[in-house]
FIBA-690616 format. One record per residue: residue in three letters; x, y, z of N, C-alpha, C, CB in turn. Coordinates in steps of 0.02 Angstrom, whole numbers, padded with zeros to 5 digits, always signed. Glycine has a CB too. Example, Ala and Ser with C-alpha at 12.3 -4.5 7.8 and 13.67 -1.06 7.14 Angstrom:
! FIBA-690616
Ala+00660-00284+00390+00615-00225+00390+00660-00165+00390+00565-00224+00452Ser+00642-00112+00354+00684-00053+00357+00645+00002+00394+00704-00030+00286
This chain:
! FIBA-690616
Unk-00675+00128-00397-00681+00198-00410-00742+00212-00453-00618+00225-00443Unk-00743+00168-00506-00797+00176-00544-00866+00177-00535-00792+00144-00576Unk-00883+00132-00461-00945+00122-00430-00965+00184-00368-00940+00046-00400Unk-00899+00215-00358-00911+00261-00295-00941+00324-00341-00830+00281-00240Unk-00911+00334-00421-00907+00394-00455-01009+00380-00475-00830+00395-00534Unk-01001+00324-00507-01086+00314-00541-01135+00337-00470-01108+00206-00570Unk-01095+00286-00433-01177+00300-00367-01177+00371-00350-01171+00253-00271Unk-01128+00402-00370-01140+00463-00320-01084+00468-00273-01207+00456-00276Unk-01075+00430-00227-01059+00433-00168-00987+00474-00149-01060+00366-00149Unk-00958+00475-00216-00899+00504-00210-00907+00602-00226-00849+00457-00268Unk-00977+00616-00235-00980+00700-00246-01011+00711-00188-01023+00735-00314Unk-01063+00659-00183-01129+00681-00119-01127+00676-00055-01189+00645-00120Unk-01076+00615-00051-01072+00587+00029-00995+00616+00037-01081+00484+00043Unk-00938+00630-00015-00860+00647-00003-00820+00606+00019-00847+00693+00038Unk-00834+00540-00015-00782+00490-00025-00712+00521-00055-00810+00435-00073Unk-00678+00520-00050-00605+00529-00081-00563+00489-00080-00571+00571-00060Unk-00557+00457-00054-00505+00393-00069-00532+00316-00074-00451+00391-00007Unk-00485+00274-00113-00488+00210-00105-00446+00179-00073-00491+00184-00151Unk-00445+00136-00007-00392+00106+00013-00368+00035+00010-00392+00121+00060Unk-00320+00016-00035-00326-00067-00021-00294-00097+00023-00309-00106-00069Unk-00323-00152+00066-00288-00186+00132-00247-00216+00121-00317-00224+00173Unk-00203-00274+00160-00164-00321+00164-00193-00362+00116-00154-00347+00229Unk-00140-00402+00088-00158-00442+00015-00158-00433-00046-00204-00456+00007Unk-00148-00343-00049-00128-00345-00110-00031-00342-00150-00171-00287-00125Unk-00003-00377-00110+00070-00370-00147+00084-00456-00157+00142-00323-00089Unk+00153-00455-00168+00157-00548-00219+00207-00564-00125+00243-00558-00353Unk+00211-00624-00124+00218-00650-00068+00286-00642-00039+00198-00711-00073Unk+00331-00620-00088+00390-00603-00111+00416-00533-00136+00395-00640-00154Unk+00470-00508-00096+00490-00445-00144+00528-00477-00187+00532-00382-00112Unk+00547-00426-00232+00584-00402-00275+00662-00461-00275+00593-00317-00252Unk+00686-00502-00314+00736-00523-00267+00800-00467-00289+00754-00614-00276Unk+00807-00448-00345+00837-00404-00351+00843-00335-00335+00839-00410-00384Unk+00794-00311-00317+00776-00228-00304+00761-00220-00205+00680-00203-00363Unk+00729-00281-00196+00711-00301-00134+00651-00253-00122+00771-00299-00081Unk+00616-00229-00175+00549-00196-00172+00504-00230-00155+00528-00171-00224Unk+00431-00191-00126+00390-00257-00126+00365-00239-00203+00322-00269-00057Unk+00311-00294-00191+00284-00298-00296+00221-00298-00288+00304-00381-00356Unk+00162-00281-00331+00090-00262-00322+00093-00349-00362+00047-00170-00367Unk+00039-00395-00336+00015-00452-00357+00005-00457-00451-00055-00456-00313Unk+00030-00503-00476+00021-00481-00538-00038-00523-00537+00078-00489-00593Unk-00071-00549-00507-00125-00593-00520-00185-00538-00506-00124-00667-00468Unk-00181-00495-00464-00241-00462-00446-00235-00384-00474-00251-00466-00365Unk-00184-00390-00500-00162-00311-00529-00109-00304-00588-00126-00266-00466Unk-00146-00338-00636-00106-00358-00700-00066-00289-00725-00161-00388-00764Unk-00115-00239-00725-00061-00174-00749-00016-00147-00706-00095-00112-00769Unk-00031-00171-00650+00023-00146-00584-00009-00072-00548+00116-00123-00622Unk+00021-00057-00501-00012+00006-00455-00006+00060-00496+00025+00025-00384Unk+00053+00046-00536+00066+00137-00569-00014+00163-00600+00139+00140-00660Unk-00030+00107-00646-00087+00127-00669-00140+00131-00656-00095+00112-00697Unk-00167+00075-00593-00212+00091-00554-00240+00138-00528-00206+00075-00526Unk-00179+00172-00488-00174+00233-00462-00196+00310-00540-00080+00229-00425Unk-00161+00292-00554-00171+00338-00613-00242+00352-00663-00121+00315-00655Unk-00275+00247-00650-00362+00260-00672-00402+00310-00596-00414+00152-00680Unk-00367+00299-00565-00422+00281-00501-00394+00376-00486-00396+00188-00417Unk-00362+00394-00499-00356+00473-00510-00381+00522-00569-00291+00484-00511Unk-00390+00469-00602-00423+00505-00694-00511+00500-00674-00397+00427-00796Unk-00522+00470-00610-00572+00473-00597-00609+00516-00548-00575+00428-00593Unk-00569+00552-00531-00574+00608-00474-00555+00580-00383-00664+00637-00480Unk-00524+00528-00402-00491+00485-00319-00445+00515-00305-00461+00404-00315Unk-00439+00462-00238-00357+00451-00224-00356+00381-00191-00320+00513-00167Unk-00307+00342-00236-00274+00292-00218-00246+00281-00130-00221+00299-00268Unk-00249+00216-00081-00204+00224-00025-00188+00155-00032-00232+00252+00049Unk-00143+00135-00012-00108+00061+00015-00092+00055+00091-00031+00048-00022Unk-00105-00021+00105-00091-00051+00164-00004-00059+00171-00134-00123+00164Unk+00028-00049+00209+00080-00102+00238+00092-00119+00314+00145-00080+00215Unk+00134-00137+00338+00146-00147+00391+00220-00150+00423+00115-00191+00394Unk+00212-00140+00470+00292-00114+00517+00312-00173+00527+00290-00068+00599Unk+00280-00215+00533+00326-00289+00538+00366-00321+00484+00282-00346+00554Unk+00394-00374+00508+00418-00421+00455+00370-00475+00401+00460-00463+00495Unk+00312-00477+00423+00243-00486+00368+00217-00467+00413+00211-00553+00332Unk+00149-00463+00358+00106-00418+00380+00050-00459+00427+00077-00379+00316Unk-00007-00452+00442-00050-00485+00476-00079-00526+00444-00087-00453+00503Unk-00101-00522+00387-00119-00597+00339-00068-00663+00344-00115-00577+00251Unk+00020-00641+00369+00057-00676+00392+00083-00703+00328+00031-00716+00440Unk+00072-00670+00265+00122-00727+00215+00129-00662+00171+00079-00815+00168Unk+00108-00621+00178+00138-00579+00129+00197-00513+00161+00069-00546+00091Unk+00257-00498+00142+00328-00454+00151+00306-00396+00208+00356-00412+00067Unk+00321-00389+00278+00313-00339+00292+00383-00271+00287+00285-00357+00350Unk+00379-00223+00322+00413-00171+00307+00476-00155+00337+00377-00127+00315Unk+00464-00185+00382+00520-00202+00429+00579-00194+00398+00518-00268+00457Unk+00643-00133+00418+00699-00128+00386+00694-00114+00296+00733-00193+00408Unk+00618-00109+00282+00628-00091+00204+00586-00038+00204+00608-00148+00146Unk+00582+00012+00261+00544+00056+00262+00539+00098+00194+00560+00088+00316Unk+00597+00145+00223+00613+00201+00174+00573+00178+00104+00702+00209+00163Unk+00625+00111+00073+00600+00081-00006+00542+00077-00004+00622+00012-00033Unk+00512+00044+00045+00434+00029+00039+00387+00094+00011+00405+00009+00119Unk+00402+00161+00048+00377+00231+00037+00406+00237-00031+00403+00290+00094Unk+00456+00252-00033+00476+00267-00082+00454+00223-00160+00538+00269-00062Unk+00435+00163-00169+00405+00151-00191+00320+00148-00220+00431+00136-00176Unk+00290+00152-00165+00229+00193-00164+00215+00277-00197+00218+00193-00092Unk+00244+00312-00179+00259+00385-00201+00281+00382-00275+00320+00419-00156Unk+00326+00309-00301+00352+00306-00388+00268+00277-00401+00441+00230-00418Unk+00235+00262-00374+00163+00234-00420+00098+00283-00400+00137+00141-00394Unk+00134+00317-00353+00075+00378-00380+00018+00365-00307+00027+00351-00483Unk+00045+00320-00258-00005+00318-00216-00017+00374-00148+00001+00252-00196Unk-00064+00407-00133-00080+00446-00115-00078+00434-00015-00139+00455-00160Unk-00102+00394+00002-00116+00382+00061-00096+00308+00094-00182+00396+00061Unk-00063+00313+00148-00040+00239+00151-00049+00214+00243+00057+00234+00117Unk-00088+00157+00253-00120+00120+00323-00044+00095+00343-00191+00043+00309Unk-00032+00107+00405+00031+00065+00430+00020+00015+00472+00079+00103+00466Unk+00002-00027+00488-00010-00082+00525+00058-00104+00584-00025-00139+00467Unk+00037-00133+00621+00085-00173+00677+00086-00249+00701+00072-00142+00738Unk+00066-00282+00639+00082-00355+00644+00157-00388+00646+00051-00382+00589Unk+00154-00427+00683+00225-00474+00682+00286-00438+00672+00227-00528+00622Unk+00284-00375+00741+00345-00349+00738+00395-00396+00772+00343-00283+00768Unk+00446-00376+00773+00515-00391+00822+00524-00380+00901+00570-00349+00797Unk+00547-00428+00912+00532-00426+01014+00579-00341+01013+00598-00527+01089Unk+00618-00327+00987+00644-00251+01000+00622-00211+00962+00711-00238+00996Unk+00575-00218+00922+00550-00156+00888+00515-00102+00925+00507-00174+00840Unk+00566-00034+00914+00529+00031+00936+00486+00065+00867+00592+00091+00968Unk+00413+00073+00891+00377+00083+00857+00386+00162+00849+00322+00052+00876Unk+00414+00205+00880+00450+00279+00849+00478+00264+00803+00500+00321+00887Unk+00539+00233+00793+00612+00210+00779+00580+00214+00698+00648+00121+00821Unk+00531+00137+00687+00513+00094+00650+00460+00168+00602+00476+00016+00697Unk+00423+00192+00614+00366+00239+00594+00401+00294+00583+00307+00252+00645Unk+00464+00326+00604+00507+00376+00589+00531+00352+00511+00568+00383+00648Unk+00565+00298+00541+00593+00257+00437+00560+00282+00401+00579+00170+00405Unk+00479+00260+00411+00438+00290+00350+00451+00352+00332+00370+00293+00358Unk+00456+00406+00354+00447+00463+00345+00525+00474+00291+00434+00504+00422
């Protein structure tokens, strides 16, 4: 955020968002909450705050997930059946915009069905 705000690029060209891809959550949800979890290795303060610099900066935050059971990097939690939580989690940290992906769904996954959850 900080490099889009200095160069410019975020008044002149109308950048508005940042989006981060696949890779950023821990390889593992939640075992208790069954949330997924933002990497504590790559995001020591966690999304809440991220989101919250990267909005004190005139952004908007977006996150990756995916409709499958992992995602396309293949080792990190996909969404599959944890839709709803998944959103709903995102929305408690303040994130603005979110990529849905279609890696490593289920031989019966209806992709209405599955993309409705979200909502």
């Amino acid at each position: 955020a900080d490099a889009f705000v200095q160069s410019g690029l975020q008044k002149e060209s109308g950048w508005e968002y940042i989006v981060i891809d696949d890779g950023w959550m821990e390889t593992e949800r939640d075992k208790e909450t069954g949330r997924i979890v933002a990497s504590k290795v790559k995001f020591p303060s966690g999304m809440g705050a991220l989101a919250e610099y990267v909005h004190s900066r005139g952004m908007k935050l977006g996150l990756y997930l995916d409709a499958g059971v992992r995602t396309c990097l293949d080792k990190y939690p996909g969404s599959y059946m944890h839709e709803h939580t998944d959103i709903e989690t995102l929305a408690h940290w303040g994130i603005d915009f979110v990529k849905i992906d279609w890696c490593h769904t289920v031989a019966d996954q209806s992709a209405k069905e599955s993309y409705t959850r979200f909502a």
